[in-house]
C-alpha positions as CSV (number, residue, x, y, z in Angstrom):
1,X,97.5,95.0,81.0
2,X,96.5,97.1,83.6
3,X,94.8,100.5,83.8
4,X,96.9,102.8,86.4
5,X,94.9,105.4,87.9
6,X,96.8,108.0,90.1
7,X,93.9,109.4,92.3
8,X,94.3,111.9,95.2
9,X,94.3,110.7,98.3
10,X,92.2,113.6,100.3
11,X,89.7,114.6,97.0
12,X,89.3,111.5,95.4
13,X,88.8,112.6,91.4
14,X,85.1,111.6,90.6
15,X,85.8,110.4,87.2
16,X,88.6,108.4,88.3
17,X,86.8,106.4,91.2
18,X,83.9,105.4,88.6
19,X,86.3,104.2,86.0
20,X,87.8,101.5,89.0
21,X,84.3,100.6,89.9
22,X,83.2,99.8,86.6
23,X,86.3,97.5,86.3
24,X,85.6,95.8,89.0
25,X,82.3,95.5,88.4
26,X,83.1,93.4,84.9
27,X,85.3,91.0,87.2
28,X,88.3,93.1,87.2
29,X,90.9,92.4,90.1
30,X,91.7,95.7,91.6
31,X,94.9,97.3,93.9
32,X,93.9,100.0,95.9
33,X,95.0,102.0,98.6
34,X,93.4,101.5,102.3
35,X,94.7,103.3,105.9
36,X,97.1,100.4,106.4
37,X,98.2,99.1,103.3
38,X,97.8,98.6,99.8
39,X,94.9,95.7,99.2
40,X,94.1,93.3,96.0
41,X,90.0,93.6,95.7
42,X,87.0,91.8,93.6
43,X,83.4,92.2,93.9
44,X,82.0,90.4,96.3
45,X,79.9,87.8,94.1
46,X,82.5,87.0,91.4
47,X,84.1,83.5,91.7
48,X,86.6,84.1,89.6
49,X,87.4,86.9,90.2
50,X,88.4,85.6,94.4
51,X,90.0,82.5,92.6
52,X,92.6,85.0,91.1
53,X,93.4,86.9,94.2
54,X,93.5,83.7,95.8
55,X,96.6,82.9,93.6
56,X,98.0,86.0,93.4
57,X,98.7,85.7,96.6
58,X,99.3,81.9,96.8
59,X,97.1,81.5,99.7
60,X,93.2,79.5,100.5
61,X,90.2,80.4,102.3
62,X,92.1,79.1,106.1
63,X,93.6,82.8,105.3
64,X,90.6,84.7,106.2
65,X,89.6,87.0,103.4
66,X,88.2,90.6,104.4
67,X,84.6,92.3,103.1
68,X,85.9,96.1,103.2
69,X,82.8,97.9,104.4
70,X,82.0,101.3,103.3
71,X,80.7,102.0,106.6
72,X,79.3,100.4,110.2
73,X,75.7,99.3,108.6
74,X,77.1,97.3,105.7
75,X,79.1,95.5,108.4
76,X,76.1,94.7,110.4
77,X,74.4,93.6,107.0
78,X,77.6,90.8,106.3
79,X,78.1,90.0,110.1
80,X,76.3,88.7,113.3
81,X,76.3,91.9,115.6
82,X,74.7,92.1,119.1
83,X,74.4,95.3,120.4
84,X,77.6,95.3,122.8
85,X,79.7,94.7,120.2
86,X,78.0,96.9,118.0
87,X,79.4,99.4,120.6
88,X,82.8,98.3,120.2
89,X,82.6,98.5,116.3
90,X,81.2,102.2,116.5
91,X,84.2,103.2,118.9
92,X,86.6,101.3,116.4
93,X,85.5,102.7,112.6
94,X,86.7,103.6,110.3
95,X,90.3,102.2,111.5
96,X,92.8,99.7,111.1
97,X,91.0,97.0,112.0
98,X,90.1,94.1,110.8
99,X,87.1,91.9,112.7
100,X,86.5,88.1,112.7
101,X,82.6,87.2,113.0
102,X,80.1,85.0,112.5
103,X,78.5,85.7,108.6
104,X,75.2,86.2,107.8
105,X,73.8,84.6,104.2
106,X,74.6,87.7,102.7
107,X,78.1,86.3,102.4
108,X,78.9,83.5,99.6
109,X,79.3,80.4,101.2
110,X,82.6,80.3,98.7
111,X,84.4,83.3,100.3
112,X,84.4,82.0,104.4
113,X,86.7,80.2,106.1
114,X,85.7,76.3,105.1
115,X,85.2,75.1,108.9
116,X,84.4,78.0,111.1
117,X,81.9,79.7,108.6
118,X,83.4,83.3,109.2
119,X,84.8,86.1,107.5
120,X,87.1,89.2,108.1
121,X,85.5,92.8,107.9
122,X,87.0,95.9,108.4
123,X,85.8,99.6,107.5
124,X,89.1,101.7,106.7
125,X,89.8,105.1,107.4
126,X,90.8,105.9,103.8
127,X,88.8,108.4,101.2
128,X,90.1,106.6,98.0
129,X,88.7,103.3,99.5
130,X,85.7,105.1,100.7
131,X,84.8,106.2,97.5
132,X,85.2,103.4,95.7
133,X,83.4,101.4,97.7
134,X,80.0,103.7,97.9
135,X,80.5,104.1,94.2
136,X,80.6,100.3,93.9
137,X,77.4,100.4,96.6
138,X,78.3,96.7,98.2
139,X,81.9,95.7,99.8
140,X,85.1,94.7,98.0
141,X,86.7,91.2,98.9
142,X,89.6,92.2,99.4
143,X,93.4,91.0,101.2
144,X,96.3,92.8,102.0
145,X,98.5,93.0,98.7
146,X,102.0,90.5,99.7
147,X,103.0,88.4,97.6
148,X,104.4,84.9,98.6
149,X,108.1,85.8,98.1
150,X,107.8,89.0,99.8
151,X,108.4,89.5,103.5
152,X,106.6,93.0,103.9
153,X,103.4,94.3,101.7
154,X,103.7,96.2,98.8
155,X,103.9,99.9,99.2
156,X,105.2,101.6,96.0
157,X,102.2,101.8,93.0
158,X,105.1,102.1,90.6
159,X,106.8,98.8,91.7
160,X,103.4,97.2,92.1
161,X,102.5,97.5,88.6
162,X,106.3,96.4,87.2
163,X,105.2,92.9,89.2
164,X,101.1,92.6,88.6
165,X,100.0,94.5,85.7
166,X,99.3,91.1,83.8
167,X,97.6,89.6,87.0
168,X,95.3,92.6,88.0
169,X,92.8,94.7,85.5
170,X,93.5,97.9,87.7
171,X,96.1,99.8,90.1
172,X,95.4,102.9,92.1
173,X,97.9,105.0,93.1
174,X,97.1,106.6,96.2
175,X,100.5,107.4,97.9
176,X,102.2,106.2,100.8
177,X,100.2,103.6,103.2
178,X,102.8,102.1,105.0
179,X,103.9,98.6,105.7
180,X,101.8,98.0,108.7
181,X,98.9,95.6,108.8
182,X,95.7,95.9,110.5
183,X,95.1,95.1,114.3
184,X,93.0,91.5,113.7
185,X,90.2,90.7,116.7
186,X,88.4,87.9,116.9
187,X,84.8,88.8,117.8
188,X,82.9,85.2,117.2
189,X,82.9,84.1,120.8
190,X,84.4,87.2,123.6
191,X,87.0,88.9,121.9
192,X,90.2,87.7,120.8
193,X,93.7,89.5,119.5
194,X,94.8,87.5,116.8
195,X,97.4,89.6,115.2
196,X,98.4,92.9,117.0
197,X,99.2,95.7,113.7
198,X,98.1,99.7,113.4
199,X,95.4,99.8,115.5
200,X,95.1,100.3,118.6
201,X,94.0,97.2,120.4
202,X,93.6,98.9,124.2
203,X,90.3,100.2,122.4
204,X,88.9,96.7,123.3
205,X,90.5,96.1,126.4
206,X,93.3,94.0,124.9
């Protein structure tokens, strides 16, 4: 069963945010709230843990999973970054965006897409992510929360716990997020839109 923590979306409640990390830090499979929309998350090192998002959502690792960075430098310690798109990145986080690149071997070989060796990053522009991930002190794997049979994410925290509080070890109710996915670029070789969502891609000349 599920722990269901309701924590404020603008001041984040201290107590609250640790008691999340320290789930997931055990292995626990977390929803939380992000800029865009809610997300399913694990720590970054646990197999298992992946394994069960991977089924919650009934998808593999062709579907790109996303490290959700607490800020620009953990990005550039997951990812290949030369300084022009460094540049980019800067002008782009915290947003709704999430970035295709090259890994570095910080990344578990398990968590990258099987052929191309990449991964999805993103930094979001959301204080109960925020939080939780400098409380955690590394980034969440994470994916947007929809479920196979669904055609739009899951929005309401109430309704996401009638459907996964025996699949996930904790929900955080953060409020709205909306239904909108994240702008997806492709940054491995020039820059690529690969799904156009929230933000805004004429940032990168797109």
């Amino acid at each position: 069963m599920a722990q269901f923590f309701a924590i404020h979306p603008d001041t984040p409640q201290e107590r609250l945010v640790k008691q999340a990390a320290d789930i997931i830090r055990k292995g626990g499979v977390a929803v939380y709230p992000t800029d865009s929309c809610y997300a399913l998350g694990c720590q970054i090192g646990d197999k298992t843990a992946m394994e069960r998002i991977l089924q919650i959502r009934k998808i593999d690792l062709k579907h790109h999973l996303t490290l959700m960075c607490a800020d620009l430098s953990e990005l550039g310690t997951y990812a290949k970054v030369d300084n022009s798109q460094f540049r980019q990145l800067k002008a782009a986080t915290p947003g709704s965006y999430t970035f295709i690149m090259q890994a570095t071997k910080e990344v578990p070989n398990r968590t990258l897409h099987p052929k191309r060796k990449t991964i999805g990053l993103r930094v979001p522009d959301n204080k109960i992510a925020l939080a939780l991930l400098q409380e955690l002190g590394e980034p969440m794997l994470s994916c947007t929360l929809m479920l196979p049979e669904d055609e739009e994410p899951l929005t309401d925290p109430y309704e996401i716990r009638d459907r996964l509080e025996h699949a996930v070890d904790v929900i955080i109710d953060g409020g709205w997020c909306g239904t909108e996915p994240t702008t997806v670029i492709d940054m491995t070789d020039g820059i690529e839109l690969v799904r156009e969502g929230k933000g805004d891609k004429t940032l990168f000349g797109l």
